[in-house]
BAFI-3210 file (N, C-alpha, C; in Angstrom, 3 decimals, decimal comma, padded with zeros to 6 digits):
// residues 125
n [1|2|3|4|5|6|7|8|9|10|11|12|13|14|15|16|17|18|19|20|21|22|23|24|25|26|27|28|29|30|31|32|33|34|35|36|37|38|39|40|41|42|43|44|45|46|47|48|49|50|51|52|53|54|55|56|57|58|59|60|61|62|63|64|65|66|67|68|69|70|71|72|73|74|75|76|77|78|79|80|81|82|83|84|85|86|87|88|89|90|91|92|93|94|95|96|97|98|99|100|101|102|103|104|105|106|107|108|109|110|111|112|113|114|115|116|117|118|119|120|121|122|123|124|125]
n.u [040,376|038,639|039,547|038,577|036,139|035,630|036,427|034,502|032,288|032,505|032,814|030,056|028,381|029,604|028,689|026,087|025,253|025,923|024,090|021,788|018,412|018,650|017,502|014,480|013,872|011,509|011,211|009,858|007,063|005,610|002,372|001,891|000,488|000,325|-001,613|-003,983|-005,765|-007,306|-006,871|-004,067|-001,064|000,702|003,629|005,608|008,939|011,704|014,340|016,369|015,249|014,374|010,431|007,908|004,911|002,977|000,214|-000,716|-002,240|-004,104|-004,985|-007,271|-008,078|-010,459|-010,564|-011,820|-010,913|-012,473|-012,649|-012,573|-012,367|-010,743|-008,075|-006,303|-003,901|-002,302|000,397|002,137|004,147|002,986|000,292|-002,811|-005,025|-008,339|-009,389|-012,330|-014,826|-016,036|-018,257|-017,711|-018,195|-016,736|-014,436|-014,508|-013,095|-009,823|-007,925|-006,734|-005,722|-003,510|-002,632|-000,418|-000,441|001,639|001,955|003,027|003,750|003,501|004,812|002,654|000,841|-000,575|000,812|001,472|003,704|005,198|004,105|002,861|004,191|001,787|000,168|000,222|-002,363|-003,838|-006,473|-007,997|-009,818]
n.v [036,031|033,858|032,440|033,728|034,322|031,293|030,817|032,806|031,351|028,694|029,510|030,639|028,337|026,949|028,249|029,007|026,204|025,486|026,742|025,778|023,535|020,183|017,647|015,832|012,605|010,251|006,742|004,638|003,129|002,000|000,765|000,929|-000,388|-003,813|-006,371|-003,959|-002,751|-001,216|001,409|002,910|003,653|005,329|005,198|007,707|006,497|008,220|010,421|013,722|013,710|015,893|016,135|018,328|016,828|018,630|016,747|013,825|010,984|008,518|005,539|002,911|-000,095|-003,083|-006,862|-007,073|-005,049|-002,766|000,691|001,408|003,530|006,663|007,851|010,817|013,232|016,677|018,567|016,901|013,991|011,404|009,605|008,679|006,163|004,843|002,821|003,408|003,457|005,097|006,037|005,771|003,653|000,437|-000,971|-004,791|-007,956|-008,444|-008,859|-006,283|-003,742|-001,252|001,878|004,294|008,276|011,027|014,732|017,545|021,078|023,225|026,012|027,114|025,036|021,972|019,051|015,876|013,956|011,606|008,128|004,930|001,474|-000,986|-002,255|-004,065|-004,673|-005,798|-005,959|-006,667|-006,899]
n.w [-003,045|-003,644|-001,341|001,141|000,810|001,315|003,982|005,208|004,466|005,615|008,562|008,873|008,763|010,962|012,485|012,507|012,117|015,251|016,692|015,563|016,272|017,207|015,078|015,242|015,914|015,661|016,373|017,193|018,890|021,997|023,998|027,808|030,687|029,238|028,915|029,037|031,875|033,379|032,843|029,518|028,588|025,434|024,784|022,828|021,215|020,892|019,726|020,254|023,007|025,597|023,957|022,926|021,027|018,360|018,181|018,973|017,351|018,153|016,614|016,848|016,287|016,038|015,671|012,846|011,830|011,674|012,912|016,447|018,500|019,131|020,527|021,784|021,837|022,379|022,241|023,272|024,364|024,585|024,663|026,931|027,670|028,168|027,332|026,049|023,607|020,843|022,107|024,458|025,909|027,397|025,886|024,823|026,491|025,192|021,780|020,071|017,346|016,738|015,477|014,895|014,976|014,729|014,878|013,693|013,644|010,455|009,643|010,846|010,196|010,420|009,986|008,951|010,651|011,512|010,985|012,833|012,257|012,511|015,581|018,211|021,090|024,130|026,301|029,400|031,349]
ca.u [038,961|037,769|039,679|038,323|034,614|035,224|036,635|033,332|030,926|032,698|032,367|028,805|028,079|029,899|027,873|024,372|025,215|026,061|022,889|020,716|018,273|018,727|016,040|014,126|013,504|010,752|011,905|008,744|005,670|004,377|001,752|001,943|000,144|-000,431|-002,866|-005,017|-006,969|-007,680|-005,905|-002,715|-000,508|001,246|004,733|006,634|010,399|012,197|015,292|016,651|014,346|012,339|009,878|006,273|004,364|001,769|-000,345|-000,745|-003,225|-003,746|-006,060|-007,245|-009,052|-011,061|-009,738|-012,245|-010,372|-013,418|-011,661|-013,398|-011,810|-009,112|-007,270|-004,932|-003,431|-001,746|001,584|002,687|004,884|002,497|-001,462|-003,583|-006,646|-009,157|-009,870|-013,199|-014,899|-016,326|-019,617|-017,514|-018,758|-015,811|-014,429|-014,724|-011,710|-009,293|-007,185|-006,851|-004,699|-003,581|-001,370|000,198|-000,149|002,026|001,460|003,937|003,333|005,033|004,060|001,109|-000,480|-000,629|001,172|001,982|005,291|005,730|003,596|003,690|003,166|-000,217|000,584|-000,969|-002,696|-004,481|-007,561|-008,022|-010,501]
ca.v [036,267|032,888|031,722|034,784|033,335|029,839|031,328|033,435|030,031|028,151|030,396|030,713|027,336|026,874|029,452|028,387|024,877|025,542|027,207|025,611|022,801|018,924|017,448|014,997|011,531|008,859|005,399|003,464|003,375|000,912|001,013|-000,009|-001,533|-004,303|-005,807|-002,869|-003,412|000,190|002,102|002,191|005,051|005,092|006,588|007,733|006,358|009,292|011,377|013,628|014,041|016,059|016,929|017,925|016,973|019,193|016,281|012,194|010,541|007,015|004,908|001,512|-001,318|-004,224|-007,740|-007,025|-003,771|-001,627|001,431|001,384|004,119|007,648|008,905|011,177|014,699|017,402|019,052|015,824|012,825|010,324|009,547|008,118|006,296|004,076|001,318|003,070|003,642|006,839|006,505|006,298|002,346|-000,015|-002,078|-006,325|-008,123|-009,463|-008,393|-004,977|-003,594|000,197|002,828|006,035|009,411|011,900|015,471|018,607|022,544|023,431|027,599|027,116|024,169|020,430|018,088|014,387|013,834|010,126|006,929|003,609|-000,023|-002,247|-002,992|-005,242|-004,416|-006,600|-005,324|-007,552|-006,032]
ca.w [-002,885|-003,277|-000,357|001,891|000,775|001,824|005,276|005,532|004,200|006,592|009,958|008,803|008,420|012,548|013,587|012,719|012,990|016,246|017,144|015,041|017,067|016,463|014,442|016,321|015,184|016,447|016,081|017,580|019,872|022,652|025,298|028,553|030,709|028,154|028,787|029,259|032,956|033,772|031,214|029,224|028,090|024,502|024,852|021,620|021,724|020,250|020,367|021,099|024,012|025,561|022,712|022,876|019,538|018,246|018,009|018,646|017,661|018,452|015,865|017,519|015,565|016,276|014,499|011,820|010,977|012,322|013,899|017,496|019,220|018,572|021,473|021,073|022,718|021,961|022,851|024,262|024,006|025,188|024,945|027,792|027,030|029,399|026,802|025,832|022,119|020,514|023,104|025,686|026,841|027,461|024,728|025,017|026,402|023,618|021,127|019,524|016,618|016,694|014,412|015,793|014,030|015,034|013,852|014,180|012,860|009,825|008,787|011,401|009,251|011,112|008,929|009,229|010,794|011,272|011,545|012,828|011,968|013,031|016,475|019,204|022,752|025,247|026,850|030,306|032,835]
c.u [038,211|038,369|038,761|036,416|034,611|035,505|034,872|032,395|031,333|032,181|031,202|028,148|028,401|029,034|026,109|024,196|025,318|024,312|021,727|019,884|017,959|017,150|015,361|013,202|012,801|011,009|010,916|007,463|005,170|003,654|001,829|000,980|-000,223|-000,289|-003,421|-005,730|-007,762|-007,604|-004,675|-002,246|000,689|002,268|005,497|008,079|010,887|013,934|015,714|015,714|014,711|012,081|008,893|005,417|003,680|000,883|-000,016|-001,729|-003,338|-005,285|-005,643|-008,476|-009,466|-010,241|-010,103|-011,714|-010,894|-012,708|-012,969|-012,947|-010,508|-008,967|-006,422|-005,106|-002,755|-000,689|002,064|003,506|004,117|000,966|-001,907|-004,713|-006,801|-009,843|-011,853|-013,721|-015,093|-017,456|-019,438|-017,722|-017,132|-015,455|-014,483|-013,309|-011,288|-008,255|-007,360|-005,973|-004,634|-002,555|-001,531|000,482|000,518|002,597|002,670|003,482|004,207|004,125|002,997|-000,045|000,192|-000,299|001,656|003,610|005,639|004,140|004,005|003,620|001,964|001,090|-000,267|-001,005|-003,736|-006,139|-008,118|-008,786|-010,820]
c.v [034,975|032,056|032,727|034,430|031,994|029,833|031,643|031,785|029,659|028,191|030,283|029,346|026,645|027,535|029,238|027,211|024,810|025,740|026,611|023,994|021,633|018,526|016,106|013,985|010,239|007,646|004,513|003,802|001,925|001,470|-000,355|000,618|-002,001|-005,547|-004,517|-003,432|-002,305|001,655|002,315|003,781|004,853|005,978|005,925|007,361|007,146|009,997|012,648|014,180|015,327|016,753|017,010|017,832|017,694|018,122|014,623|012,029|009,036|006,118|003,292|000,977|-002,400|-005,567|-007,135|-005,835|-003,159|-000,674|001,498|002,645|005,483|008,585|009,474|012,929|015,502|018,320|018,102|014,772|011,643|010,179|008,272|007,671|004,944|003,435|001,455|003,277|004,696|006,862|006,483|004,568|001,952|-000,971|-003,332|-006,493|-009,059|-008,644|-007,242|-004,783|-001,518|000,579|004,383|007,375|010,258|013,076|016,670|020,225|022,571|024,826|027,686|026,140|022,878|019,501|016,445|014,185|012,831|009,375|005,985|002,543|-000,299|-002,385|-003,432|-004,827|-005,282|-006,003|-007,176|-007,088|-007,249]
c.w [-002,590|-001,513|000,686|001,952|001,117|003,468|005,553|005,942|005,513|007,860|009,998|009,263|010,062|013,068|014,037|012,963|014,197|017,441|016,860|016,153|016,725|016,224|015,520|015,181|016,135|015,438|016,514|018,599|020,895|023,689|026,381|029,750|029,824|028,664|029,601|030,771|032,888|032,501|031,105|028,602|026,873|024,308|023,400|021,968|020,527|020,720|019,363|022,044|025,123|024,607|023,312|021,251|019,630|018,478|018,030|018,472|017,415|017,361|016,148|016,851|015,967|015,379|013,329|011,375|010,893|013,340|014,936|018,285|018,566|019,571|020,979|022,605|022,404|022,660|023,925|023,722|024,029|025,274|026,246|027,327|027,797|028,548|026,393|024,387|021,755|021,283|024,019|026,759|026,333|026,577|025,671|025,314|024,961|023,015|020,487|018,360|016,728|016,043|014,844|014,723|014,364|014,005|014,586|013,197|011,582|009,368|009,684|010,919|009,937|009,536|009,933|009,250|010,828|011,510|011,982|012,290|012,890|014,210|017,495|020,399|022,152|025,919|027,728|031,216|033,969]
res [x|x|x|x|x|x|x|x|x|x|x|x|x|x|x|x|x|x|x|x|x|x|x|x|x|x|x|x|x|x|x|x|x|x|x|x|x|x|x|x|x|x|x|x|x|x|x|x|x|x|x|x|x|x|x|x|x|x|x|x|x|x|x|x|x|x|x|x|x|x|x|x|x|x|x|x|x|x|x|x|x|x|x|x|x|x|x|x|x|x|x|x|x|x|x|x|x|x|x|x|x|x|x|x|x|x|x|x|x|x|x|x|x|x|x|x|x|x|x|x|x|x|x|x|x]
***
């Protein structure tokens, strides 16, 4: 009997593993063009690829650690954004700092799937 149940587990265990779909893991974030002239696009480095997230959203800071700006998009790998603030005028050239949210469904409810570290863009017009 017990062998006849570890047969079964087993098979089971081939069967849905088989089917079941690999988990998908982001490993980093840069944007490029950097510097920024025009605008710059922030692709997730992930696998196994292709994914679309529910949700990126891109949080970009001034030195002083004033958030100036939050692009972001949804059902995508990748955000676009034209270097401007929440009114829409063009940030100053210089240095920037930004951190990557990326958001996925779980039950129909938006949860936090990974972040990133502080990282550095250019802004050059």
């Amino acid at each position: 009997m017990r062998k006849t149940t570890a047969i079964v587990a087993t098979l089971l265990w081939v069967l849905i593993g088989t089917f079941t779909v690999a988990a998908v893991t982001v490993t980093d974030v840069y944007n490029a063009p950097n510097p920024l002239v025009t605008e710059t696009t922030f692709y997730l480095v992930y696998y196994p690829p292709p994914h679309s997230f529910y949700s990126v959203v891109i949080k970009v800071y001034d030195l002083g650690s004033q958030q100036v700006a939050q692009p972001n998009a949804q059902n995508t790998d990748r955000v676009t954004w034209n270097g401007t603030d929440f009114d829409e005028d063009e940030l100053a050239n210089g240095g920037y700092l930004y951190k990557v949210y990326v958001y996925e469904l779980q039950n129909g409810v938006p949860y936090l799937f990974w972040q990133s570290s502080i990282k550095t863009m250019f802004i050059s017009r």
